[in-house]
C-alpha positions in Angstrom: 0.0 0.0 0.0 2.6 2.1 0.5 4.0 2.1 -2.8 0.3 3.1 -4.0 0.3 6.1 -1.8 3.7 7.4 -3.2 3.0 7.0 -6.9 -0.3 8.4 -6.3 1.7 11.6 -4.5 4.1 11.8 -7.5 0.9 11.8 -10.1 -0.8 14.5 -7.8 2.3 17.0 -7.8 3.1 16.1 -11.0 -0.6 17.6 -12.3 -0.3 20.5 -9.9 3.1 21.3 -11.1 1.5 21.3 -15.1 -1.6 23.1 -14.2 0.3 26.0 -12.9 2.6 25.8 -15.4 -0.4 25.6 -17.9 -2.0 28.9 -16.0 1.6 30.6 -15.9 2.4 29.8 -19.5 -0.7 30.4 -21.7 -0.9 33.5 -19.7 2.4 34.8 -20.9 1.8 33.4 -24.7 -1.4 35.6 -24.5 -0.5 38.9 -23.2 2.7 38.4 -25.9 0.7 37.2 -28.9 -2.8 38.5 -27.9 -4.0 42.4 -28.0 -5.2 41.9 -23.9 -4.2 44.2 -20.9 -4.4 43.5 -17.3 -7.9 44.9 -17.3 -9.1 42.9 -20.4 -13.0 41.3 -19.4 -12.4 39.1 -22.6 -8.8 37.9 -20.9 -10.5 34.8 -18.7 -13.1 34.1 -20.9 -10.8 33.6 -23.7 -8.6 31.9 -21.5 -11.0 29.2 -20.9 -11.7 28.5 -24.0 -7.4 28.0 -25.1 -6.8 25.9 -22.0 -9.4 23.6 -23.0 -8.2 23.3 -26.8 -4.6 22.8 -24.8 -5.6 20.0 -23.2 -7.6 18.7 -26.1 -4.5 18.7 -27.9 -2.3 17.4 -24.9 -4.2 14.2 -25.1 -4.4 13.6 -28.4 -0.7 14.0 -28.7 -0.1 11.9 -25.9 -2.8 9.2 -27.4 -1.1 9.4 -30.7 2.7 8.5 -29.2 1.3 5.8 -27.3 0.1 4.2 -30.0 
């Protein structure tokens, strides 16, 4: 059981660490490509919308070089 609980604790940091990285990164790569400011109401909204075509395309990547 023990094993269990440390792979599980390496799968749980490992998503935290690419989630924020996810946030901190597609953040930059839109304020640098993008025509947003701080104070943008569109920022989040549009945000929402790229890190779900992210992931989309994270897994289907990942499905593709595991097959």
């Amino acid at each position: 059981m023990l094993k269990e609980k440390i792979i599980n604790k390496i799968i749980d940091e490992t998503v935290d660490t690419l989630i924020d990285d996810l946030w901190e990164k597609t953040c930059d790569y839109m304020y640098e490509y993008g025509e947003y400011t701080e104070s943008d109401d569109n920022f989040y909204k549009d945000y929402k919308v790229i890190e779900k075509k992210i992931v989309e395309e994270l897994y289907n990547r990942i499905k593709n070089k595991n097959q």
